[in-house]
C-alpha positions as protocol buffer text, in pm:
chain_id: "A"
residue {
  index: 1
  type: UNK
  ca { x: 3680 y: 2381 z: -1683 }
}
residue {
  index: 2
  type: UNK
  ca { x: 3705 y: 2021 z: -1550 }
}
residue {
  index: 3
  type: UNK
  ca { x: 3382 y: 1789 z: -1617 }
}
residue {
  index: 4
  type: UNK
  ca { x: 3292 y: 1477 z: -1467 }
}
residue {
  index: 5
  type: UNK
  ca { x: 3040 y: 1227 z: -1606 }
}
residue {
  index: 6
  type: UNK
  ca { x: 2968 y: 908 z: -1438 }
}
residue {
  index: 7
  type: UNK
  ca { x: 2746 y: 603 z: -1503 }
}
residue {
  index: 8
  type: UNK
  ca { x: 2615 y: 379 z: -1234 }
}
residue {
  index: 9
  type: UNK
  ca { x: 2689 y: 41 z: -1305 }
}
residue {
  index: 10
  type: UNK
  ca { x: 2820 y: -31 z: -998 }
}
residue {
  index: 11
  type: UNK
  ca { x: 2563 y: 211 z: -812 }
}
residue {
  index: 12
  type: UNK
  ca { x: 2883 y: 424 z: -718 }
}
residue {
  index: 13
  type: UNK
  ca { x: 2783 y: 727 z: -993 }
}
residue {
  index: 14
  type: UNK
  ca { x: 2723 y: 985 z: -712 }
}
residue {
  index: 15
  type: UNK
  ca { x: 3005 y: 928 z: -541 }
}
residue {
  index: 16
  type: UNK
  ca { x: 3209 y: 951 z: -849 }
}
residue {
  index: 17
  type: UNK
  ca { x: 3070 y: 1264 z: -896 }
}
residue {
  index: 18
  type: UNK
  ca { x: 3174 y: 1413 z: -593 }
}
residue {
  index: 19
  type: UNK
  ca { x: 3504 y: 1285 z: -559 }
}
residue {
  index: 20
  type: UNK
  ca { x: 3530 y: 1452 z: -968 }
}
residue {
  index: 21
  type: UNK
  ca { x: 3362 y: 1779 z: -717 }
}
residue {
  index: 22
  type: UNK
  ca { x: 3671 y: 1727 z: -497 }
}
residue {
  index: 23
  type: UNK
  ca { x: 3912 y: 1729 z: -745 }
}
residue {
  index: 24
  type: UNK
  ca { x: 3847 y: 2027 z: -923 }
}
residue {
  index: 25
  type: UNK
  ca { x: 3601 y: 1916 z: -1147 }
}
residue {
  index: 26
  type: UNK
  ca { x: 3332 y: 2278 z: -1258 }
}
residue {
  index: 27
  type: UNK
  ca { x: 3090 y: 2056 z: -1440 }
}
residue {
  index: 28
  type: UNK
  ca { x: 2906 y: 1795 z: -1313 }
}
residue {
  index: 29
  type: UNK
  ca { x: 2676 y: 1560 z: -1585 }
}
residue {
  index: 30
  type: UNK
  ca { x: 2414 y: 1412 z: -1409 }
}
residue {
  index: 31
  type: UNK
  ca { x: 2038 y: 1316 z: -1515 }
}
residue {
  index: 32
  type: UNK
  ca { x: 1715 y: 1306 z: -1293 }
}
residue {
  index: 33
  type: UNK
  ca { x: 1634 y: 1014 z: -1150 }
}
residue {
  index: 34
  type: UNK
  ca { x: 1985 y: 851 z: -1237 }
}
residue {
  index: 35
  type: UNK
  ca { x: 1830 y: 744 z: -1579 }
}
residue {
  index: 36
  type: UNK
  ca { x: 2092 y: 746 z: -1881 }
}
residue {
  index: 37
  type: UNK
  ca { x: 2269 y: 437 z: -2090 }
}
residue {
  index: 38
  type: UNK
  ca { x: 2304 y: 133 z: -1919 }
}
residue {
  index: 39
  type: UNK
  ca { x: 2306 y: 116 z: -1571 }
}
residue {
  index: 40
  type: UNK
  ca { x: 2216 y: 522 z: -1564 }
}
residue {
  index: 41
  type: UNK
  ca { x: 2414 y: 847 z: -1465 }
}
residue {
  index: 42
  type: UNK
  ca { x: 2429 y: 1003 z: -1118 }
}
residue {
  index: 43
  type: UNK
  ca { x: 2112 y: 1136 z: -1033 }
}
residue {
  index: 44
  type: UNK
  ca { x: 2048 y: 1472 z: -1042 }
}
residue {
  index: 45
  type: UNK
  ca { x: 1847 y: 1518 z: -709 }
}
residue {
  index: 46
  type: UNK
  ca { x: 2070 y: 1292 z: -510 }
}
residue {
  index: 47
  type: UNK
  ca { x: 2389 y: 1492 z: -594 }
}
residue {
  index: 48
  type: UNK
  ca { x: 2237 y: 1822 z: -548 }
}
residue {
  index: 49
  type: UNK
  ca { x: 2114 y: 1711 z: -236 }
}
residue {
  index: 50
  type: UNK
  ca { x: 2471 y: 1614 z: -127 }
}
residue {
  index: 51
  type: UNK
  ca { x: 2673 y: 1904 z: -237 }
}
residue {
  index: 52
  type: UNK
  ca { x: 2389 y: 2133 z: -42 }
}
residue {
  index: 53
  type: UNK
  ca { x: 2372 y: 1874 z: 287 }
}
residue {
  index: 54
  type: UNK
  ca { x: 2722 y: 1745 z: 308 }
}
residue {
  index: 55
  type: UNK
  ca { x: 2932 y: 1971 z: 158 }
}
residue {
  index: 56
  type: UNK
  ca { x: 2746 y: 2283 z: 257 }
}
residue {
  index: 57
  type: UNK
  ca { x: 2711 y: 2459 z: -111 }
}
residue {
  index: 58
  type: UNK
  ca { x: 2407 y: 2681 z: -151 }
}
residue {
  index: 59
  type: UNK
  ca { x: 2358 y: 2582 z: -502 }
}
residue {
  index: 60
  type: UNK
  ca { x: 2075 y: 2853 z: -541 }
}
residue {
  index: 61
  type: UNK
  ca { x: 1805 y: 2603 z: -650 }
}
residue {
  index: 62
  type: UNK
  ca { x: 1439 y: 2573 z: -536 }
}
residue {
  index: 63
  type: UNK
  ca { x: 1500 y: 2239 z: -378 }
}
residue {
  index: 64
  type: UNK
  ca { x: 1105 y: 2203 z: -319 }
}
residue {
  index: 65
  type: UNK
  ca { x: 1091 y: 2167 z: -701 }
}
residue {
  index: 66
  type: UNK
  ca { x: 1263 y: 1808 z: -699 }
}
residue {
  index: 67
  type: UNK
  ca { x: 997 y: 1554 z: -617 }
}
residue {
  index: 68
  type: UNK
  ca { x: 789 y: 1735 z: -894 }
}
residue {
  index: 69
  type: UNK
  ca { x: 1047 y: 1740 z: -1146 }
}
residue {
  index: 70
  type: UNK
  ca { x: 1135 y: 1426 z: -1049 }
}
residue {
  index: 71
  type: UNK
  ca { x: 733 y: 1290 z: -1153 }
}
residue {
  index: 72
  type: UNK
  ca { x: 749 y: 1472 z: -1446 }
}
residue {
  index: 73
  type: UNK
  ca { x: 1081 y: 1309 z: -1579 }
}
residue {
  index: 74
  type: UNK
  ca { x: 891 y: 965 z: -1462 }
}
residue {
  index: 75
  type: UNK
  ca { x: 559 y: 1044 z: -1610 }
}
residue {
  index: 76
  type: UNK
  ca { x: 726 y: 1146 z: -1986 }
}
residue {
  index: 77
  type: UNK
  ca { x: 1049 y: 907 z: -1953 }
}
residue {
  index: 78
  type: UNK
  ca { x: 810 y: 598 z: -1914 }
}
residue {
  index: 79
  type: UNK
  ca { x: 1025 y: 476 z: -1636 }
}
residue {
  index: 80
  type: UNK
  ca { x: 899 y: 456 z: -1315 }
}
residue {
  index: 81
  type: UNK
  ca { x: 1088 y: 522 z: -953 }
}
residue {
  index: 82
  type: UNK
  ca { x: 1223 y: 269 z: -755 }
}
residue {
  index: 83
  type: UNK
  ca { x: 976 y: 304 z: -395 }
}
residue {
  index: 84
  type: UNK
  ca { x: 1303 y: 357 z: -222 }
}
residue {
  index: 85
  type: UNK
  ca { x: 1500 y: 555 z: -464 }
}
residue {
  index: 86
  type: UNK
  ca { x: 1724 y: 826 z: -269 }
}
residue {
  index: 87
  type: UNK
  ca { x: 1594 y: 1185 z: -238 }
}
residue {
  index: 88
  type: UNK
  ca { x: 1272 y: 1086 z: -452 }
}
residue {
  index: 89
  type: UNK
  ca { x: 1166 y: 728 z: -383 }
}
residue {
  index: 90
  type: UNK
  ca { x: 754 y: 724 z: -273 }
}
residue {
  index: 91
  type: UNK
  ca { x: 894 y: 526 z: 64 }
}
residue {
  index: 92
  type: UNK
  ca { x: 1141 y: 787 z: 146 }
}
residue {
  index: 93
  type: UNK
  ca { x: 1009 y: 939 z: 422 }
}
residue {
  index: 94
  type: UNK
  ca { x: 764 y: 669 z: 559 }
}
residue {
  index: 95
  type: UNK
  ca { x: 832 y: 560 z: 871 }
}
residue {
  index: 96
  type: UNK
  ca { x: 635 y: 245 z: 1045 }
}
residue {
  index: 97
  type: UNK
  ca { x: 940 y: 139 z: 1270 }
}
residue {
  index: 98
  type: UNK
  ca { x: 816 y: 149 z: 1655 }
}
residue {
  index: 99
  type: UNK
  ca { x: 1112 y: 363 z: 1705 }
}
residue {
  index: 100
  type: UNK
  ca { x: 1123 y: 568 z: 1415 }
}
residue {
  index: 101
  type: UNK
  ca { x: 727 y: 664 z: 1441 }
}
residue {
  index: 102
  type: UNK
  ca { x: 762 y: 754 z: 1852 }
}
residue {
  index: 103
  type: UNK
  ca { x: 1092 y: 979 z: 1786 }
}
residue {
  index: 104
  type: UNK
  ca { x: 916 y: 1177 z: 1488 }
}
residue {
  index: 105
  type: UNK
  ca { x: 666 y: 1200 z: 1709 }
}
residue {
  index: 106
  type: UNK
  ca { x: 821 y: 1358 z: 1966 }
}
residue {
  index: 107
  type: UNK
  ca { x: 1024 y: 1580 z: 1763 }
}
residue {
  index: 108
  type: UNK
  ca { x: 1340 y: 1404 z: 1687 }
}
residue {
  index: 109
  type: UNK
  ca { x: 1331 y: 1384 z: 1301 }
}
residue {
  index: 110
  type: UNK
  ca { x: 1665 y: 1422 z: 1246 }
}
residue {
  index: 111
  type: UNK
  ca { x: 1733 y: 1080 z: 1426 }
}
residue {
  index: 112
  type: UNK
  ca { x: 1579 y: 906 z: 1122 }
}
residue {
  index: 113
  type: UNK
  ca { x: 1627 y: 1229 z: 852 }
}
residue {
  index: 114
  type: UNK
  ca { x: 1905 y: 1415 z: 704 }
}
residue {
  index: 115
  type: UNK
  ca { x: 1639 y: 1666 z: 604 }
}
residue {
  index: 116
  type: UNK
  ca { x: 1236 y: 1756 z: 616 }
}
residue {
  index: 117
  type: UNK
  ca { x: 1098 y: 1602 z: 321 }
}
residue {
  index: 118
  type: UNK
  ca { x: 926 y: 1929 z: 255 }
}
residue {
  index: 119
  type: UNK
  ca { x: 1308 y: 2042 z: 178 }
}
residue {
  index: 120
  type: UNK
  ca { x: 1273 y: 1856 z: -146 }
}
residue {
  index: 121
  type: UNK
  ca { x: 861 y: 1878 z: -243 }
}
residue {
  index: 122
  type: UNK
  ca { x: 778 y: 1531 z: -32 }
}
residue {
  index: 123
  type: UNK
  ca { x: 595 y: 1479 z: 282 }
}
residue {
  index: 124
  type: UNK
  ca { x: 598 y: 1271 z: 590 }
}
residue {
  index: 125
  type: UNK
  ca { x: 402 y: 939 z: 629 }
}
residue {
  index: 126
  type: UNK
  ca { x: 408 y: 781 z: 931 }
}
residue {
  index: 127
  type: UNK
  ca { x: 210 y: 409 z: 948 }
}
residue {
  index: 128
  type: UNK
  ca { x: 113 y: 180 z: 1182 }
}
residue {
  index: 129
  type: UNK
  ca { x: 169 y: -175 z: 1172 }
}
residue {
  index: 130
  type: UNK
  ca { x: 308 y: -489 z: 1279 }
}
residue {
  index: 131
  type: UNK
  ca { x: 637 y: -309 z: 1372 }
}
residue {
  index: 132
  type: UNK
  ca { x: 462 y: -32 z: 1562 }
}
residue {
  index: 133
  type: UNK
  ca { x: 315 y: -287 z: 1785 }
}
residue {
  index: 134
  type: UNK
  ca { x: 532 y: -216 z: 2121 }
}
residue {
  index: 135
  type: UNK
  ca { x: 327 y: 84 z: 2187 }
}
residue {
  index: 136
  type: UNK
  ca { x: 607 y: 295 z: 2188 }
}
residue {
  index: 137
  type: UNK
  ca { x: 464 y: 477 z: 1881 }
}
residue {
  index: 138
  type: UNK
  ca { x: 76 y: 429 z: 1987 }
}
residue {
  index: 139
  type: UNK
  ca { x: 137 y: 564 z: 2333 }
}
residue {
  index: 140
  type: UNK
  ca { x: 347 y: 919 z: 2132 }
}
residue {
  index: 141
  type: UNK
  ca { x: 61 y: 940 z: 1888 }
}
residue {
  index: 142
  type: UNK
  ca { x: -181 y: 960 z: 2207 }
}
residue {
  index: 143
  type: UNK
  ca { x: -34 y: 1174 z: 2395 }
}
residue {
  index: 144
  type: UNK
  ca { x: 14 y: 1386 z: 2095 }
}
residue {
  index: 145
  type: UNK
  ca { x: -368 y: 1371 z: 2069 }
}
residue {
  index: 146
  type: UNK
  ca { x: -373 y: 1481 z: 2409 }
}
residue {
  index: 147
  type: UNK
  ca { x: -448 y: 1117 z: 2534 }
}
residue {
  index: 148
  type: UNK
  ca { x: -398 y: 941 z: 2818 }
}
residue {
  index: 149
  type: UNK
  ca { x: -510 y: 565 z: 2821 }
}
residue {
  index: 150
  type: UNK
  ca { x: -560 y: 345 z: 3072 }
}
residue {
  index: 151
  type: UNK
  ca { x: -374 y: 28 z: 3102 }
}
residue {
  index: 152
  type: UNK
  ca { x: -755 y: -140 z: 2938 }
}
residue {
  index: 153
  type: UNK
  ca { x: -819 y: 104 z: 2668 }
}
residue {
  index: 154
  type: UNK
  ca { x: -462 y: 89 z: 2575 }
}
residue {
  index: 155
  type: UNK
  ca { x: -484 y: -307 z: 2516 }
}
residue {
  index: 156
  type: UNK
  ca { x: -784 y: -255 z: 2315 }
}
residue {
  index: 157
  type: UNK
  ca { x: -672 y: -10 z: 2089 }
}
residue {
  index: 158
  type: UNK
  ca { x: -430 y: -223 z: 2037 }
}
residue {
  index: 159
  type: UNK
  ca { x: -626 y: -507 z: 2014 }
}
residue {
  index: 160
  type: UNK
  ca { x: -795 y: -363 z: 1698 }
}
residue {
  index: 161
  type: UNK
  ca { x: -522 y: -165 z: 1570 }
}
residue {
  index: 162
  type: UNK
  ca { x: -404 y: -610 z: 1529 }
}
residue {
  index: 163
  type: UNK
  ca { x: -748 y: -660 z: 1324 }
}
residue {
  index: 164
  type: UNK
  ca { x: -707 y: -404 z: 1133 }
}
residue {
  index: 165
  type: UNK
  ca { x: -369 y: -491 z: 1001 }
}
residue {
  index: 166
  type: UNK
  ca { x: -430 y: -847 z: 958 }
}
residue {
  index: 167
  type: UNK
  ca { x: -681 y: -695 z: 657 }
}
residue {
  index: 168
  type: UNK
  ca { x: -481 y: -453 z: 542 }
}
residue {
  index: 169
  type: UNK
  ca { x: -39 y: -449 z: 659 }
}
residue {
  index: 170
  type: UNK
  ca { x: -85 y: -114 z: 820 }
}
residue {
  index: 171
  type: UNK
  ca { x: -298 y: 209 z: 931 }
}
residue {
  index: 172
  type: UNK
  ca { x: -255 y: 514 z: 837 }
}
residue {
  index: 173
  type: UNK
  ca { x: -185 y: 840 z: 1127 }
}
residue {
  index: 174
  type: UNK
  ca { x: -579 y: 932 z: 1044 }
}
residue {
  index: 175
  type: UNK
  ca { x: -705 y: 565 z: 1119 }
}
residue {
  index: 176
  type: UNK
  ca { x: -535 y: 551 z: 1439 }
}
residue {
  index: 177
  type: UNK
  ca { x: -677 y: 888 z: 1559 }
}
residue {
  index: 178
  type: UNK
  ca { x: -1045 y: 756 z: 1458 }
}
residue {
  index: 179
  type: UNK
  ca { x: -964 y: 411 z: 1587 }
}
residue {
  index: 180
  type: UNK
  ca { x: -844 y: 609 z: 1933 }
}
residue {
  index: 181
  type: UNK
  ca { x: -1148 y: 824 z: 1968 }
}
residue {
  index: 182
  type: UNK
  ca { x: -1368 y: 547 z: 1976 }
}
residue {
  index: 183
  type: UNK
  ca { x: -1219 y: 361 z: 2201 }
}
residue {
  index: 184
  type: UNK
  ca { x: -1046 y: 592 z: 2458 }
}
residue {
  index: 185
  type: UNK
  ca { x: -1307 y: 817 z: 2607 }
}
């Protein structure tokens, strides 16, 4: 059988490795977390992912297992994640974008997502913060709640949603729902 083994130094190691998929190639040598010599090998989650999302294989693996292999790997390897590493990063699937926040909301995930993070052992985050200030987002989160603000209440929320991230970048989904009881009766 055909084997291909790839290193990233050019950050092109999974895409090697499916183009070796394409051409034949049985075998694929890849590492979690992309960690190997040098500049790494093709990560192991990210290329599973891809053969299963893009190229439709059922590779018969308990996908929901990654993110906690993935710590593991992290926790004994001594080398920790990149926030926005593909697949396993911590700021994969959090989502503070006006527009991002009010289509999850509404149900249009797969807008912003390939997959649910729950697909690969992660989970959803959505914030709120100075990019969530159009009230796009707030307004989906309320009616969600099964809100309904006034024009006033609306302007206050967001009036202390501002304070509130002046102290601290962002609020969580929980923060805003406290934040929203208080002030919309």
């Amino acid at each position: 059988p055909i084997e291909v083994h790839t290193h990233n130094d050019l950050g092109l190691a999974v895409a090697t490795t499916l183009a070796g998929v394409e051409g034949g190639a049985e075998i694929v040598d890849v590492v979690f977390n992309g960690l190997g010599d040098r500049a790494g090998n093709a990560a192991t989650e990210e290329v599973i992912m891809a053969l299963e999302i893009l190229y439709g294989m059922d590779l018969n693996l308990k996908l929901d297992k990654i993110m906690e292999v993935s710590q593991l790997i992290e926790k004994y390897s001594k080398t920790p994640l990149q926030a926005h590493k593909a697949i396993v990063g911590k700021n994969c699937f959090i989502h503070e974008s006006d527009l991002h926040v009010e289509q999850i909301l509404i149900g249009n995930w797969t807008t912003w997502e390939l997959y649910q993070p729950w697909v690969v052992g992660q989970s959803r985050k959505l914030i709120f913060g100075a990019t969530t200030l159009q009230d796009r987002a707030i307004k989906a989160k309320l009616n969600k709640m099964g809100l309904n603000p006034n024009k006033n209440d609306l302007d206050v929320l967001l009036e202390k949603i501002q304070e509130k991230i002046k102290i601290q970048d962002y609020i969580s989904e929980n923060e805003l729902e406290e934040l929203a009881k208080k002030v919309i009766k």
